[in-house]
NUVOKOL-919523 format. One record per residue (C-alpha): x, y, z. Coordinates in steps of 0.02 Angstrom, whole numbers, plus 50000, padded with zeros to 5 digits. Layout:
<recs>
XYZ;...
</recs>
This chain:
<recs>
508344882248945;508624886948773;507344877648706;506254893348771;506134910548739;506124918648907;504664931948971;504704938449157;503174951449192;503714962049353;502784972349451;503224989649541;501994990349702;501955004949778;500965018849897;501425033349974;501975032550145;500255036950208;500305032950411;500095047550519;501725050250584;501145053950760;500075038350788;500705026450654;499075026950599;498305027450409;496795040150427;495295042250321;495685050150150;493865058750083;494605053549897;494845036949944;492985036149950;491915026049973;493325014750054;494355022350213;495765026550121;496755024049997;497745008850023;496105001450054;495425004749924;496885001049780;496964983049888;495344979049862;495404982849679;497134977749630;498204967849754;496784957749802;496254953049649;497944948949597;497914936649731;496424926849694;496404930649499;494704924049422;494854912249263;493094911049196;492384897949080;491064902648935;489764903149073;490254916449179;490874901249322;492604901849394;493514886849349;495374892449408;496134906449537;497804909649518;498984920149635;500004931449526;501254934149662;501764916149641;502184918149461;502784937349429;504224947649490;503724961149602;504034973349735;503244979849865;503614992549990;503994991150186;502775006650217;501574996450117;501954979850173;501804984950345;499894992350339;499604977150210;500124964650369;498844972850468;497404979150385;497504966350241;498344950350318;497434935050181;498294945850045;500014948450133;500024930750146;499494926049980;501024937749920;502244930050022;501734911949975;501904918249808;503734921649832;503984906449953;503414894749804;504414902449677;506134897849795;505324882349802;504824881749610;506604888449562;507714891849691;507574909249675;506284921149716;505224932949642;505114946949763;506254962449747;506864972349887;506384993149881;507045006949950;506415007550119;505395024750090;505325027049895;506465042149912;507625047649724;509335040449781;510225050449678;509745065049761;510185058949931;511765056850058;512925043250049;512205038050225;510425041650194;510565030750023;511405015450140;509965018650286;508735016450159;509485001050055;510024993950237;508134994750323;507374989050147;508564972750171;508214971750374;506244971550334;506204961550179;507154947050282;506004948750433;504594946650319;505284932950178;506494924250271;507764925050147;509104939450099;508404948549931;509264945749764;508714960849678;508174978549728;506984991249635;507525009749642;506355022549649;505825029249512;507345018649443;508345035749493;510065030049453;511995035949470;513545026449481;513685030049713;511725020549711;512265006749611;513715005649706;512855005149888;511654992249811;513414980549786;514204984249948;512414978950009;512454964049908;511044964149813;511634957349637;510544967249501;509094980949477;507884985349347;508285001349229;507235009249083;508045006148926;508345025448899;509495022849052;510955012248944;512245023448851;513535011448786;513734994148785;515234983448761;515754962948775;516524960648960;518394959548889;518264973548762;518444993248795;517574994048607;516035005348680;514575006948576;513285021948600;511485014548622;509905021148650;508085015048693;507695013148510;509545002648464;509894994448662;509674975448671;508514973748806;508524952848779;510184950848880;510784956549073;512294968449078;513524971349216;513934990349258;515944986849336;515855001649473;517475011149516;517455003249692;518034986149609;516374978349624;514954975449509;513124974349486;512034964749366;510444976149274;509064972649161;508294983549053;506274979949025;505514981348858;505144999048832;503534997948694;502784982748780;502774991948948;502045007548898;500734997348810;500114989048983;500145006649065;499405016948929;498735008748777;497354996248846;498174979348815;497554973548978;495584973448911;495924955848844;496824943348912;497204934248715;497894951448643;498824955048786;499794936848741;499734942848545;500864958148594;501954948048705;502314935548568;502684949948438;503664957448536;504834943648575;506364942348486;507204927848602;508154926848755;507324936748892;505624947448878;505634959649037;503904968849062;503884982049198;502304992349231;501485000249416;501024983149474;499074995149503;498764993149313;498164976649359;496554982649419;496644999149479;496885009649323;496404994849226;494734986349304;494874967849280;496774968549219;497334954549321;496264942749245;497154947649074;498434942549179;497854928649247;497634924849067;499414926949004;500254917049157;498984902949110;499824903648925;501354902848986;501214888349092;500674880448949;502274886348858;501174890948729;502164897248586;503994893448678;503624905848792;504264903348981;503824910849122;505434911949232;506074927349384;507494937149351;508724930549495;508264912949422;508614921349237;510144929949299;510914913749368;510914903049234;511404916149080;512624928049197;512924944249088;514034942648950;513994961948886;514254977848996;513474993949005;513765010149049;512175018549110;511685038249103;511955046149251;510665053649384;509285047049239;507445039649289;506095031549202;504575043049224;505755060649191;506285063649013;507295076149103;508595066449217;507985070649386;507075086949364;505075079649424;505965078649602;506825096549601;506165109349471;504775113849347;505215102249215;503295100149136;503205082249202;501935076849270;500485064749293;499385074949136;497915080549246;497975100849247;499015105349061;499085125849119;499745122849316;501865125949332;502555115649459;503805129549536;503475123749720;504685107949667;506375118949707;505785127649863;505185109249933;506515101349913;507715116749977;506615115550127;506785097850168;508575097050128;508565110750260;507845103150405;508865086950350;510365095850375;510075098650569;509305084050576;510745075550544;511895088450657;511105085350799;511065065050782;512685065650764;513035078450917;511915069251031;512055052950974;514145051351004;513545051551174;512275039151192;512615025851035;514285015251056;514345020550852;512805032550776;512775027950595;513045009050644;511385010950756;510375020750613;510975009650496;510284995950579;508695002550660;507744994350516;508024979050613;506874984850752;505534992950668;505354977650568;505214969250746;506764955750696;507474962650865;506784971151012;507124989751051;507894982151227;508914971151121;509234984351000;509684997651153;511094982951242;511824979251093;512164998751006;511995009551146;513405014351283;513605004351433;512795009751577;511425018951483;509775025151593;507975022551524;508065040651493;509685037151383;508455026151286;507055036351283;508295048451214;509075037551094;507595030851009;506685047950988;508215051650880;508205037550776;506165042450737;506695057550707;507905053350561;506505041750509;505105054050496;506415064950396;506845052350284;505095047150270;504705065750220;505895064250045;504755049949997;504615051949793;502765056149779;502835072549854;503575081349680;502765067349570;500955075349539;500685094649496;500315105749640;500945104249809;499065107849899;499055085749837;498805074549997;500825067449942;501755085049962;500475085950134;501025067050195;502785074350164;502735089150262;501635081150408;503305069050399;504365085450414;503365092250557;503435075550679;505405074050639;505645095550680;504785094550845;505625077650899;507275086850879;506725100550974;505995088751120;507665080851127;508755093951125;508825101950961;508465118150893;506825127850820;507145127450661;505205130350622;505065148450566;506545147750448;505875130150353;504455138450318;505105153850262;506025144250152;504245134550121;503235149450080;504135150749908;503175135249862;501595141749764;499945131049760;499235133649572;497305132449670;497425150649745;496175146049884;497875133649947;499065148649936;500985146649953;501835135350066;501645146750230;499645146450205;499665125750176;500895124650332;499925135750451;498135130050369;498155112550328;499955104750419;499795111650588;498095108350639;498445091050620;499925088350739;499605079250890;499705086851023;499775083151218;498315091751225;497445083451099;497605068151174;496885071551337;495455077151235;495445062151150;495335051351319;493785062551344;492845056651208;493395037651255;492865038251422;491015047651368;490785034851238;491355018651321;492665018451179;494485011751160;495495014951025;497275008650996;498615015450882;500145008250832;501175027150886;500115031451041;499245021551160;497895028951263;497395019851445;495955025251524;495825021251713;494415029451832;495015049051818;496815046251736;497205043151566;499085034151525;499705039251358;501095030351292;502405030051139;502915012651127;504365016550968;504885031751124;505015021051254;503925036651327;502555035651435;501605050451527;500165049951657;498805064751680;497495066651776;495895071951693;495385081151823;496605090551823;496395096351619;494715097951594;494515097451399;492845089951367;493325083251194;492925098851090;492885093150916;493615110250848;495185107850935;495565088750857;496245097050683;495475086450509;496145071550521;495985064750684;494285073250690;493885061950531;494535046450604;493595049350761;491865051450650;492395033150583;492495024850730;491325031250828;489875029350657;490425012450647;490165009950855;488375018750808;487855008550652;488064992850741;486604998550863;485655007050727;485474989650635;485274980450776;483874991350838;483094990350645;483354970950642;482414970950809;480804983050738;480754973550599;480424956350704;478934965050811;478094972550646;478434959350525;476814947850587;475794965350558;476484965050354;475064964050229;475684961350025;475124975449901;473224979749907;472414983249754;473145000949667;474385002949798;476195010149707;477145017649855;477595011150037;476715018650202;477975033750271;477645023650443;478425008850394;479815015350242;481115018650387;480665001550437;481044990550284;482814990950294;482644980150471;481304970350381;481934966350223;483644958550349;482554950850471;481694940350316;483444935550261;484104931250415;482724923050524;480874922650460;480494908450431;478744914250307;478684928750220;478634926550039;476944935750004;477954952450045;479284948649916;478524960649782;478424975249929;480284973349987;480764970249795;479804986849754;480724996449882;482514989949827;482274995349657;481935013049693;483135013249837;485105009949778;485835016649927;484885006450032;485124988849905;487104993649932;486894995750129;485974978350152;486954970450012;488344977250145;487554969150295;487104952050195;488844947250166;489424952550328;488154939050418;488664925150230;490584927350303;489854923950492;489004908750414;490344901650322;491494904950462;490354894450590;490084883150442;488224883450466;488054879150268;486084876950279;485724896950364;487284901950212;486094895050053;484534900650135;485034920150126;485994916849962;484304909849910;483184923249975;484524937949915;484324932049766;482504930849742;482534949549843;483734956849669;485134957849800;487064961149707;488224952249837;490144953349817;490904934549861;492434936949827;493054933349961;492074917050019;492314912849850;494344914249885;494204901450047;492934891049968;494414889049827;495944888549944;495064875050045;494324865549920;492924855149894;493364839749983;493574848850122;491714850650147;490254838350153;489484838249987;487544833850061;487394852750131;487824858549975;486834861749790;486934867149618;486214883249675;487544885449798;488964885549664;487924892349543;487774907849666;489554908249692;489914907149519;491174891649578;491334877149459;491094860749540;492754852649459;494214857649584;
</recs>
C-alpha cells in the first residue's frame, strides 16, 4: 500500500426525522414542492443520482453508471433508511450493494453507523447516549448484515463519556473536524504538543486512550478541501474537482467529509463530478487510491494520539452553543433574526425528558425483568430483527397479560418519541416557526400524551409555559405558546379524528394504510389499530356520527388526505380524457388556412388527444403541427403529459413490449415532448444489453435514451 497516496471521500446522509409520530407516516411538506416531501424530493435529486451516476462521452451518450455507494464512505440514518426502504426501495438497494461490495472488494465496509436519531451526544444522558449508539448498531445489522466498524456523531458533537460509549459499544473509530484535536503525542510519549486546524496532521489516524481503559481510533478530514465541496463550487467540474484533490494531497491518507446532499442537491449534477473523481481514482491516476477508512485503519493502526477539545462540533465555532443558546450560528438565511428560542427549547424538552424518564423507570420495574436492558435493546424490534412477542418473552416479567404488553410497549414509544424530539435539526436553522423545531415538538407532544395514557402525569401546561419563552423572529408565529396551541396541536391525532377519517374512506371507496395506525373498515364499524401498541380499538360508526368534516382533520392530515384522494381523482380524470380523445380524434381536421389558436370546444380536449395519439392511434400525423402548437404555449400541460408518458414507457418496459416503448419514444419526440429516463435508463444499464433481443431494438432507441451501445 505505500506505493499509493491514500484518498477516502465520505459522505454524511442525513434528514430530519420527518414521520408523523402518530401514524409513522411522512406527510406532504408544501416546500418540498413540487415533490411530496422532502425526502422525496432530496432522493430524487441526490441519493438517486448518486446511485446511478451518469458518465457522459463528448456526445451527450452515457457510456458508464457508477454507484457511488460502492466506492465512498458514508452514513446514513435509521429514520432515513427506514422511509428510504419503503418509499425508495431500487436506491436502498443500490446503497447497500454498495457497502456489500466494498466487504467483498476489501474486507471492510464503507458504511458508518449514526446515532439512531441525530441528537448532540454531548448534551445527553449517559443512558440516552447508549440507547441511541445501541439502536443505531441493532438497525444497521438488521439492514447490512454485518456489525459496523465506525460511527458518525452528530454534528461530530464530541466529549470524552461519547467517545467512551462508542468503545464500550465497540465501534473502533469516528470522524472529527480538525478544529476538534488539541494535542497530539507518539503512543509511548507524554511529550503533548498543542495543535490546531491550521498545524494538526490530518494524513494519519490517532487513538484518544479514554479513562475507562479503553480506546478509540479517529480521523480528522481535510478541513480546506471539505469546505471547498460544500461552499466554493468544486463540484461544477468533475477534472477540477480531481485538480484540488491532487494539490491537496500531501501523502498518506486524504479524508474528505461534506453533507453527502452536495452531490446534487445543493450542487445540481455534483455526483457526476463525482462520478468523475472515483473514475480517476480507479485509474490510480496520479498514485491516488481510493480505499474506506476501516480498510485504512486496519492496515496503518494509529501510531500518534490525540487529545480532542471537549463538548466541540464541526458546524459551531462555539463548542455546543447552535443546540442551546444564541450563539449567531446559523445556516446564513435571515442576518438580523436572534435565535433566543434555542435555551427555552431545549429547557423544555429536557423537561418533559425528565418525567419521561421517571415514570419508565416507576412503571417499568414492574413490568420489564430489567428497564434499561429492554430500552436499550428495543432498537432490535423496531428494526424488525425480533418480534415485539419475542421481544415481550424474552425482557418482560413472567406471567405478563397482553395488557402488561400493551403497557410495556407504549412506554418504550414513548421514550422513543422523546428521544426522537432532541433530534439536532430543531436548533440548527434560525427561528423555531422552521418545520425542524415543529417535527420536534410534534415528537414532544406524541411522547407527553403516551405518558399520560399509561399512567403518567400532565405535564402539558407547565412544558409550555416553559415553551412560551421561545420567541419566533416572524411575529405572525409568535412565541412558543402561540406555535404550540396554533400550529402543534391541531395536528395530533386524535380518536376522534380517526373515526372521521374512516368516514371519508368508506364515502370514497378508499383505504389507506399507515405504518402507526391501521384503519379497518367493515359494514358500520371501523377497527383502528396501533400495531408498535399492541392496541387495538373497535367503534361503531353509528354510534359517532362525524361525517368527515375537513376542519376538524388539523393541516397535515388534511394535506395528506388532498394527496390521496387527487391522485384517486386524476386517475379517472385521464382516463375519462384518454377516452374523449378516442371518440373525437376521427372528427380532427389539421390547421385551415389563417387559423393561430385552438377551438375553446376542443382545448380541454387535447390533453386526452395528444395521449391517445401516443399511445394507440395508429394515423394521425397531419395533426402534429396542432398538438405541437398547443404544447408550446402550454408548459404545464407539456410537464403533465410528459408525466403520464413515462408512466405508460415504465409499463412498457416492464411488460417488455419493446415495439409500443419506441413507438411513443418516437412520437414524443416528434410531439417536442422532455421525458425524464432516468430511471429506465438505470434498468436498461443494470440489466444490460445481452439481456434483451437486439432485433426490437434501434439506433433511435439508444439514441433516445442517451445509452451507448458498448456495455
Amino acid at each position: 500500500m505505500n506505493n499509493f497516496n491514500f484518498f477516502c471521500i465520505h459522505g454524511h446522509f442525513y434528514q430530519p426525522p420527518r414521520f408523523d409520530p402518530w401514524l409513522d407516516e411522512v406527510l406532504p411538506e408544501g416546500s418540498a414542492a413540487p415533490f411530496a416531501n422532502w425526502n422525496e424530493r432530496i432522493t430524487r435529486e441526490c441519493y438517486e443520482p448518486l446511485a446511478f451516476a451518469r458518465r457522459l462521452n463528448q456526445e451527450g451518450k452515457i457510456f458508464n453508471i457508477i454507484n457511488c455507494y460502492e466506492w465512498i464512505s458514508f452514513n446514513f440514518g435509521p429514520t432515513l433508511l427506514t422511509w428510504m426502504e419503503d418509499k425508495a426501495p431500487q436506491v436502498y438497494a443500490r446503497l447497500i450493494e454498495g457497502d456489500r461490495k466494498s466487504v467483498q472488494r476489501s474486507g471492510y465496509g464503507n458504511a458508518l453507523a449514526q446515532a439512531y436519531h441525530h441528537i448532540i451526544m454531548p448534551l445527553t444522558t449517559d443512558l440516552d447516549r447508549d440507547v441511541e449508539i445501541s439502536w443505531a448498531i441493532a438497525d444497521f445489522e438488521h439492514r447490512f448484515g454485518r456489525r459496523p466498524q465506525g460511527m458518525w456523531l452528530p454534528e461530530t458533537g464530541v466529549d470524552i463519556p461519547t467517545l467512551d460509549a462508542l468503545a464500550r459499544a465497540k465501534i473502533e473509530f469516528t470522524i472529527l473536524a480538525p478544529r476538534q484535536a488539541m494535542a497530539v503525542a507518539d503512543l509511548d510519549s507524554e511529550n503533548w504538543i498543542s495543535v490546531d486546524e491550521t498545524s494538526l496532521d490530518t494524513s494519519i489516524p490517532y487513538l484518544v486512550n479514554l479513562p475507562s481503559g479503553q480506546s478509540i481510533a479517529v480521523f480528522f478530514y481535510n478541513g480546506s478541501l471539505s469546505h471547498g465541496v460544500a461552499f466554493d463550487n468544486y463540484l461544477r467540474d468533475g477534472e477540477r474537482f480531481w485538480q484540488k484533490i491532487v494539490s491537496a494531497h500531501s501523502g498518506g491518507l486524504l479524508t474528505l467529509a461534506t453533507d453527502g446532499e452536495s452531490y446534487g442537491h445543493h450542487f445540481k449534477f455534483g455526483e457526476m463530478a463525482l462520478a468523475y473523481v472515483i473514475e480517476q481514482a480507479l485509474k490510480n491516476r496520479d498514485a491516488i487510491k481510493l480505499v474506506n477508512l476501516a480498510s485504512y485503519l486496519h492496515r496503518n493502526p494509529p501510531q500518534k494520539k490525540v487529545r480532542i477539545r471537549e463538548k466541540t462540533s464541526w458546524s459551531c465555532v462555539h463548542g455546543l452553543m447552535r443546540w442551546q443558546d444564541d450563539c449567531g450560528c446559523t445556516a446564513g438565511g435571515h442576518p438580523g433574526w436572534r435565535q433566543s428560542w434555542r435555551k427555552p427549547l431545549r429547557r423544555a424538552l429536557n423537561y418533559l425528558k425528565y418525567y419521561v424518564d421517571e415514570h419508565f423507570r416507576r412503571v417499568g420495574r414492574k413490568l420489564f425483568k430489567s428497564p434499561d436492558s429492554a430500552l436499550l435493546d428495543y432498537g432490535k424490534c423496531l428494526c424488525g430483527k425480533v418480534s415485539q412477542e419475542e421481544f415481550g418473552h424474552v425482557y418482560l416479567v413472567p406471567g405478563a397479560s397482553k395488557k402488561d404488553l400493551n403497557l410495556a410497549f407504549s412506554l418504550l414509544e414513548m421514550q422513543r418519541f422523546a428521544l426522537a424530539s432532541f433530534a439536532s435539526c430543531a436548533w440548527f436553522f434560525d427561528d423555531i416557526g422552521r418545520i425542524e423545531p415543529l417535527n420536534s415538538l410534534k415528537n414532544a407532544l406524541r411522547s407527553m400524551e403516551l405518558m399520560q395514557e399509561s399512567g403518567g402525569p400532565d405535564i402539558e401546561e407547565p412544558f409550555v409555559q416553559i415553551l412560551e419563552e421561545a420567541f419566533s423572529n416572524d411575529p405572525g408565529v409568535g412565541d412558543g405558546r402561540n406555535i404550540w396551541i396554533n400550529m402543534i396541536k391541531p395536528n395530533q391525532v386524535t380518536r376522534k379524528k380517526l373515526v372521521s377519517l374512516g368516514h371519508v374512506l368508506q364515502k370514497n371507496s378508499m383505504r389507506l394504510d399507515f405504518s402507526g395506525v391501521k384503519l379497518f373498515l367493515k359494514e358500520k364499524q371501523i377497527t383502528i389499530v396501533w400495531p408498535k401498541l399492541l392496541k387495538e380499538e373497535k367503534i361503531d360508526l353509528e354510534s359517532e356520527r362525524g361525517e368527515g368534516d375537513t376542519q376538524e382533520f388539523g393541516p397535515n392530515l388534511k394535506k395528506y388526505l388532498l394527496f390521496k384522494l387527487a391522485r384517486q381523482k386524476q386517475g379517472q380524470m385521464w382516463r375519462g380524457l384518454i377516452r374523449s380523445g378516442e371518440d373525437l380524434f376521427p372528427y380532427f381536421q389539421p390547421w385551415e388556412e389563417g387559423q393561430t389558436e385552438v377551438f375553446d370546444q376542443v382545448k380541454d380536449f387535447l390533453p386526452g388527444l395528444i395521449l391517445h395519439y401516443i399511445f394507440f392511434q395508429e394515423k394521425g400525423e397531419d395533426f402534429i403541427n396542432y398538438l405541437k402548437k398547443f404544447l408550446s404555449a402550454n408548459p404545464f400541460w407539456q410537464q403533465k403529459i410528459s408525466s403520464e408518458v413515462e408512466n405508460g414507457l415504465w409499463d412498457c418496459f416492464y411488460n417488455q413490449n419493446w415495439k409500443q416503448m419506441t413507438r411513443i419514444m418516437e412520437r414524443s419526440k416528434t410531439l417536442g415532448l422532455r421525458l425524464d429516463l432516468f430511471k429506465i435508463q438505470n434498468e436498461i444499464w443494470q440489466r444490460g444489453l445481452k439481456k434483451f433481443d437486439s432485433r426490437f431494438f434501434s439506433a433511435f432507441f439508444f439514441d433516445t435514451v442517451s445509452l451507448c451501445l458498448e456495455f
